[in-house]
N, C-alpha and C positions, 0 to 999 in steps of 0.2 A: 455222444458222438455217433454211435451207432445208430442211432436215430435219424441223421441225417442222409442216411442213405438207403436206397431201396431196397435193398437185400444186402445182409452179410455173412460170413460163414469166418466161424472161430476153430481152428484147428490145432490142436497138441501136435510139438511134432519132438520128438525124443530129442536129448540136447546130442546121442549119438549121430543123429542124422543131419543137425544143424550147428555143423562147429563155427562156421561165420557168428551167428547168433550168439553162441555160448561164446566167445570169444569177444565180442562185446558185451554183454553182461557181467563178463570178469572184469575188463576193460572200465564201466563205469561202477562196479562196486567195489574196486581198490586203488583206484585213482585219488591220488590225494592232493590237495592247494599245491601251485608249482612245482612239481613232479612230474616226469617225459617217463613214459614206459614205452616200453619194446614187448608185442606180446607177437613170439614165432608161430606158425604154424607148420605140419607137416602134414604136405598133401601126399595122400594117401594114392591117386586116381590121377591121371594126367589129365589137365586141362585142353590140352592139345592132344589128337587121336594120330598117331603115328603115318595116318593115311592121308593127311592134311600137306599139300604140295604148295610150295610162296612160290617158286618161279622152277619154269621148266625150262631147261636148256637142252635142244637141239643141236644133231651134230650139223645139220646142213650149213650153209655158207644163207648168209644174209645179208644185207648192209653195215651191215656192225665187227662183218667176220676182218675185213683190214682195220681198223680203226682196233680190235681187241689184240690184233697180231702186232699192232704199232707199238701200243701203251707196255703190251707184253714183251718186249725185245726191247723198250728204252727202260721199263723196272729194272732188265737183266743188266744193261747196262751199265743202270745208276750204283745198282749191288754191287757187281766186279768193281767199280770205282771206287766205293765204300772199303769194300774187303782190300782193298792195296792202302786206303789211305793208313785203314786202319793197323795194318800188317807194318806197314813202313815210320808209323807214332812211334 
């Protein structure tokens, strides 16, 4: 198969440094005919770097700033409703 390509490079890589790998090669040499394994791992290293931001919120006022005061003050609402029906069961 190597042959069919223009250049390859084969490299050892310790099975410390490659637990996905070693984790499937456990995976296919103890798997037996109709049989479900579960193989954990524990990551060592966060896959996500602590400095990684999904949404930044701003104090300033938007378009969005009534519309979130709205939903915010009819949650409260529906709560204290909740909390009497359920105070009064």
């Amino acid at each position: 198969m190597l042959s069919q390509f223009r250049s390859a490079k084969i490299e050892y890589i310790m099975r410390e440094q490659n637990a996905h790998g070693h984790l499937l090669s456990k995976l296919a040499s103890t798997k037996k005919k109709n049989r479900h394994l579960i193989i954990q791992q524990t990551i060592v290293v966060p896959r996500v770097t602590p400095k990684t931001e999904c949404m930044s919120i701003l104090e300033d006022q938007t378009w969005m700033t009534p519309l979130t005061q709205y939903l915010n003050k009819v949650t409260r609402e529906i709560e204290q409703e909740e909390a009497i029906w359920q105070k009064n069961a």
